[in-house]
N, C-alpha and C positions, 0 to 999 in steps of 0.2 A: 438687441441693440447692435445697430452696425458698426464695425472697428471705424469708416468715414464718420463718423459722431463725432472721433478725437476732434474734430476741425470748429465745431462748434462750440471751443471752448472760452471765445469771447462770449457767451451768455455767462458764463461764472464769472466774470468780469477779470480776464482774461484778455492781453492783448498778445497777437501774433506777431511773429517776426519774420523775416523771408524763410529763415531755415526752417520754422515752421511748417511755414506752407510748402517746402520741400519735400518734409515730412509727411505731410499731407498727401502731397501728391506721387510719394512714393507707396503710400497705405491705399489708394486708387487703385493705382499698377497691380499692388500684391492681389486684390480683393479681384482684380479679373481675373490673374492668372489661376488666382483661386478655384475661380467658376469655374474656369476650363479645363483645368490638372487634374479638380474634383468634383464631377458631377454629381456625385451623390449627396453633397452636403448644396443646402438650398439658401445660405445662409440665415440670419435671424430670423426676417422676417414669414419666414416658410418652414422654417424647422429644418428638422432630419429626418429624408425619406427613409433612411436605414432605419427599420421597425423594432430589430433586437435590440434588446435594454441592457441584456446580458452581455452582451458584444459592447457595447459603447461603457458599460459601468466597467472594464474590467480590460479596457485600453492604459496603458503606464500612464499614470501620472506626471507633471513635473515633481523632482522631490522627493525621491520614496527611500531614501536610504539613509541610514546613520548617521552619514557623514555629511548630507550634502552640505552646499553651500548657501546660504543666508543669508542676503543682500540687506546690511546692516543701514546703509546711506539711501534705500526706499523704505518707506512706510504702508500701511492702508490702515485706511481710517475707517471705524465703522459708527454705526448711532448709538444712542445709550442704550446696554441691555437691561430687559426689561421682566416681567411677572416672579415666578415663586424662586428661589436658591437655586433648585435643580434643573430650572427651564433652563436660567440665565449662565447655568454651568455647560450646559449642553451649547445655549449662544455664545457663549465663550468660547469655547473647543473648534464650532463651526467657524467663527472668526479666525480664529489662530491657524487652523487649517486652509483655510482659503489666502491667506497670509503666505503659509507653506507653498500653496501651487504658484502664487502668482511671483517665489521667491521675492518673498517682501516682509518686515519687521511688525509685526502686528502694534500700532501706538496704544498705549495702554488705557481700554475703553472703560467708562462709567458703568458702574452695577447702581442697583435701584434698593435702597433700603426699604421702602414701603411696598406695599401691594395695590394695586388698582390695575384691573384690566381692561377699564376703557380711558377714565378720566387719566389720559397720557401726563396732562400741566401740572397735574396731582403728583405725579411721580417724584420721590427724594432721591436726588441722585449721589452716589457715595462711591469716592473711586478705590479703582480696584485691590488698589495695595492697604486698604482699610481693611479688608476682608481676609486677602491670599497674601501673603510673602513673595513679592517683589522680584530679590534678587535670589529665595531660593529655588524661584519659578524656572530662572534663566538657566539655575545652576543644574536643575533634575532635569530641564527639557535641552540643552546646551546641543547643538546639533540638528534638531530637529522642528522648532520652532521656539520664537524670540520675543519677548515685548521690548520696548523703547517710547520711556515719557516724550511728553513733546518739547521739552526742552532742547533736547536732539536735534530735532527739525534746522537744518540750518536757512529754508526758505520756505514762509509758509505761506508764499503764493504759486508756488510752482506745482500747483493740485488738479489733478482730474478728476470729476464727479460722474459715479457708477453708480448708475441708476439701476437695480435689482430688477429685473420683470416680476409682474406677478396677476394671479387672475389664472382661470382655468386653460386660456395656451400656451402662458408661460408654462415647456414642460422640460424636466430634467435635464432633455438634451440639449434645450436651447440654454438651458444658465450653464451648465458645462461647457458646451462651443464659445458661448460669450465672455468665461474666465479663460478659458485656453488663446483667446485671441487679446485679451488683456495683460496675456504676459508674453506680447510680442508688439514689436517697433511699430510704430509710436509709441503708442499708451505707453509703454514699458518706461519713457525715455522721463517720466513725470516722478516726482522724490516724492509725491502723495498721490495713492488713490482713494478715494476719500466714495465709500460707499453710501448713498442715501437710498430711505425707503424705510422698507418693513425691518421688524427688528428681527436679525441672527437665526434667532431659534424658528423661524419659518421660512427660511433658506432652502432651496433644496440640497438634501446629504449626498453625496460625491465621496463617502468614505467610509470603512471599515469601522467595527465596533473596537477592533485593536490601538489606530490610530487616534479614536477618539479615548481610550482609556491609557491609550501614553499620555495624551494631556491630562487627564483628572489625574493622574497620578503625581501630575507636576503642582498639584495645587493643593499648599500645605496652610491650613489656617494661621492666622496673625497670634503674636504668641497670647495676646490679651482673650481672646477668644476660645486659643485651647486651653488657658487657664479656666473660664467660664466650664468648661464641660467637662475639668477637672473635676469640680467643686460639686456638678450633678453626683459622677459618679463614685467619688469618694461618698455620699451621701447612702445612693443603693446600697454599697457594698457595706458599708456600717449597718445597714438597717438588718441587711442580711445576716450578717454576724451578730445581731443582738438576737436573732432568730435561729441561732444556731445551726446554721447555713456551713460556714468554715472559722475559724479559730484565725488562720491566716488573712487581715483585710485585705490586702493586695490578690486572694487567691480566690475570691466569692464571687461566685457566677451570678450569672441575671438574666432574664429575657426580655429584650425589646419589643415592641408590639407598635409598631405604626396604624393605629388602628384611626382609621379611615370615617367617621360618622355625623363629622360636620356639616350642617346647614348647605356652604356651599358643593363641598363633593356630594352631596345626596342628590342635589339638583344636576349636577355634571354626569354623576354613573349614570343615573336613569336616564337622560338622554343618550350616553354613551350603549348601554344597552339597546333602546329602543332602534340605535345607528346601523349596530349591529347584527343586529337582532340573535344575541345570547343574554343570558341570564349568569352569568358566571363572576358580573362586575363589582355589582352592589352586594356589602355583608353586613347584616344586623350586628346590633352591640348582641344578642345571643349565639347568635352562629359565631362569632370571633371569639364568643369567649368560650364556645365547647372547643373548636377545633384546637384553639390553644390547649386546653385539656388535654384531649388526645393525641399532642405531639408523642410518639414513641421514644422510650429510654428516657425522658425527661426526669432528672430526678427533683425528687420536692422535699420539704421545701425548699422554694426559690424564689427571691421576688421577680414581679414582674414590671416592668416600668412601660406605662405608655405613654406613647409620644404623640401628644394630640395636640391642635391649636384652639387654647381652652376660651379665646373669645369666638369661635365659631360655634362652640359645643351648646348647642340647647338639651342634652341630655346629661342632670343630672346626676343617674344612678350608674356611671359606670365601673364604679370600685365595688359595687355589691354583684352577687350571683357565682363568682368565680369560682371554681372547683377545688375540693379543699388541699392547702399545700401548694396552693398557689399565692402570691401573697402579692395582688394588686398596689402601684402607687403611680399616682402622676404629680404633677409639680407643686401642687397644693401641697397634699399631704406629704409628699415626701422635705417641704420644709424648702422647696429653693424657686420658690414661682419670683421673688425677688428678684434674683439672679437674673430671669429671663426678662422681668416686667421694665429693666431700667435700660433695655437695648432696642432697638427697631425690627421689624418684621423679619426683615433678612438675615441678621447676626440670630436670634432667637431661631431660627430656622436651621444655621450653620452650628448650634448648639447642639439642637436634637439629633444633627444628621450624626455626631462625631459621637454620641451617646448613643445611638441605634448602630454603628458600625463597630464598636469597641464591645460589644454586646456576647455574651458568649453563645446562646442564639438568637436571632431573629427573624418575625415575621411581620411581614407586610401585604401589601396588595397590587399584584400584577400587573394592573393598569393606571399604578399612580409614580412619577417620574420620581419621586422622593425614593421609594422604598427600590426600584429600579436600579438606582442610582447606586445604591446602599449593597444591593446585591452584586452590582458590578464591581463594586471596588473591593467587595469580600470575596468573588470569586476570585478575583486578579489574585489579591495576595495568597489563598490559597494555593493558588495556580503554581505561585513562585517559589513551592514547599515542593521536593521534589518527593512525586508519589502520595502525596496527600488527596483523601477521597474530598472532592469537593458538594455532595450531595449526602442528606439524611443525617442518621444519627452517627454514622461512621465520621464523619466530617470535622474536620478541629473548629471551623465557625461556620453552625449549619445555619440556613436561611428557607423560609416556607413562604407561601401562598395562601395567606386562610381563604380568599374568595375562591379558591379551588380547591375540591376535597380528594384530599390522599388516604393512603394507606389507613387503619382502622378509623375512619371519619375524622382525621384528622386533618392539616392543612398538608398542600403538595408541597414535597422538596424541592428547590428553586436552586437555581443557581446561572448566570448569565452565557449564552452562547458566544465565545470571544471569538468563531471563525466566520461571525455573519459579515454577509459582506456593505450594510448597511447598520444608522443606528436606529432603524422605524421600529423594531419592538420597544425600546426602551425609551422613546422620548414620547410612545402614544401608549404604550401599553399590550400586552397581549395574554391568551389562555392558554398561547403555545410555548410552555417557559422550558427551557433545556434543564435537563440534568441528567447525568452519567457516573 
């Protein structure tokens, strides 16, 4: 999209002013000397002859330090985000970063309580601070990225509408060029940029798996909700302790199991497979349940909790087969499907996530954004242990890979690469997981 677009902002029913079209006609001027100063760049509608991805992803950003500054009196607006907890955490993070480049206040966007990923009008919209804490968002990210309700807005007609490209030429370089020119004069001069289009999470990423996991770290569930995944877990750890596990409740270990075998991911990995063409995506309720077995040093008994979404599950028998000293429960039997039954798809989701991460181990599946998600934030705090191994059974909270098989046929130790310089393993999945 060419920066001379700003001028066409009487379609948003928008009217100009002479200083306007001043503006205007100074963003003309720029855009030629542009061509001339730098011929290598072809503007929009031509891309970027510069062929290195490396060289353009790894040009400074606006914004990249502690301290900067955060222009509290602009906004940008994005669309409601949209599908699972972990997509929409990932659409989130991508917002508030793009927020960050164009130094602008991210207004605080609508998450989606329900699921549907076509029937968009179907979608329950539920804002953000239902979910995450508000002001302890602003408080953990202060410096570095900002939300602001719209009541803030002192004029909410002074908007410029940023239309995302998208389609196989919209490529990287062109949506980087086109935010780097949106946070210069004109556009800049507008108190909203108000992005339409596709939602967030199919953005193209302009950013490091660091700066996306300083935001998920800024995002602490609403206290009603960490109550909820309270009330799971004090459950485990009793059950545990009636099973002579530990004597101490507060001290009873567990193992999470994102175990993956619902109706729709069965249909999702085999096509994901077939895209790929590995075999490493899709794990039977048998193979999950031996490699959980053969995690090494695992002591038993211990329960094990899986976190499945029990209206996709057409398999019955997953509490039976387990390896003995393993002590299977999912929300049924463990006595709190309640709990989860009287909240919508999203919060229920925000349940299991805080219950698989609090976990003393867990295992998931590599190319599912949930258990990614889960690793990333167990690696982070790991991380922040000084000296702490973050892989295996050395690890204070190890994390595996049952759809890949490790050490005595058991799942691979996992743990997230926090120096990549993109978040493409983690928001699609990969067989190539780090650990050290």
């Amino acid at each position: 999209m060419d920066l001379s677009n700003c001028k066409h902002l009487r379609f948003f029913g928008l009217q100009l002013n002479s200083l306007a079209w001043k503006c205007v006609a100074l963003a003309v001027i720029a855009l030629v000397l542009r061509a001339i100063c730098l011929p290598k760049f072809s503007g929009f509608s031509g891309g970027i002859v510069q062929s290195n991805l490396f060289d353009i992803k790894n040009q400074p950003l606006p914004q990249n330090s502690e301290s900067s500054h955060i222009e509290k009196s602009k906004f940008l607006e994005v669309p409601q985000i949209i599908w699972g907890l972990n997509n929409q955490k990932i659409a989130f993070a991508r917002a508030c970063l793009t927020a960050r480049m164009l130094n602008r206040t991210l207004l605080m966007p609508s998450l989606s309580a329900s699921l549907f990923y076509k029937e968009v009008d179907l979608l329950k919209p539920i804002s953000f601070d239902k979910v995450f804490q508000f002001e302890k968002f602003n408080s953990l990210c202060k410096g570095f990225v900002q939300l602001s309700r719209y009541s803030e807005v002192l004029n909410g007609t002074n908007v410029f509408e940023l239309q995302k490209g998208s389609g196989r030429k919209w490529t990287i370089e062109k949506d980087l060029d086109q935010l780097r020119h949106f946070n210069e004069h004109p556009c800049d001069e507008y108190e909203i940029i108000k992005i339409v289009g596709k939602n967030p999470f199919l953005w193209h990423d302009h950013w490091p798996v660091k700066e996306y996991a300083k935001v998920f770290e800024c995002l602490v569930l609403v206290e009603e909700i960490s109550k909820e995944a309270d009330k799971v877990v004090s459950k485990i750890k009793e059950i545990g302790s009636q099973n002579g596990i530990n004597q101490k409740l507060e001290s009873v270990p567990y193992v999470a199991v994102h175990m993956r075998i619902e109706k729709d991911w069965m249909i999702h990995c085999k096509k994901l497979q077939q895209r790929y063409n590995i075999s490493e995506i899709c794990s039977s309720k048998e193979e999950i349940m031996q490699r959980v077995g053969n995690i090494m040093g695992l002591k038993t008994p211990i329960v094990i909790y899986l976190a499945i979404a029990d209206d996709l599950l057409e398999d019955s028998s997953i509490l039976t087969g387990w390896k003995q000293g393993l002590l299977p429960y999912e929300k049924k039997k463990l006595g709190v499907f309640e709990v989860y039954k009287k909240h919508p798809y999203l919060i229920q989701s925000a349940i299991d996530y805080e219950v698989c991460l609090r976990s003393n181990v867990f295992v998931g599946n590599s190319f599912s954004t949930f258990s990614s998600l889960v690793v990333l934030d167990r690696t982070q705090k790991m991380m922040a242990i000084s000296g702490a191994e973050v892989c295996g059974e050395d690890a204070k909270w190890p994390s595996y890979a049952y759809n890949l098989e490790g050490e005595s046929k058991g799942p691979r130790s996992w743990a997230s690469n926090m120096s990549d310089v993109s978040l493409q393993a983690i928001s699609y999945g990969s067989n190539h997981i780090s650990c050290r």
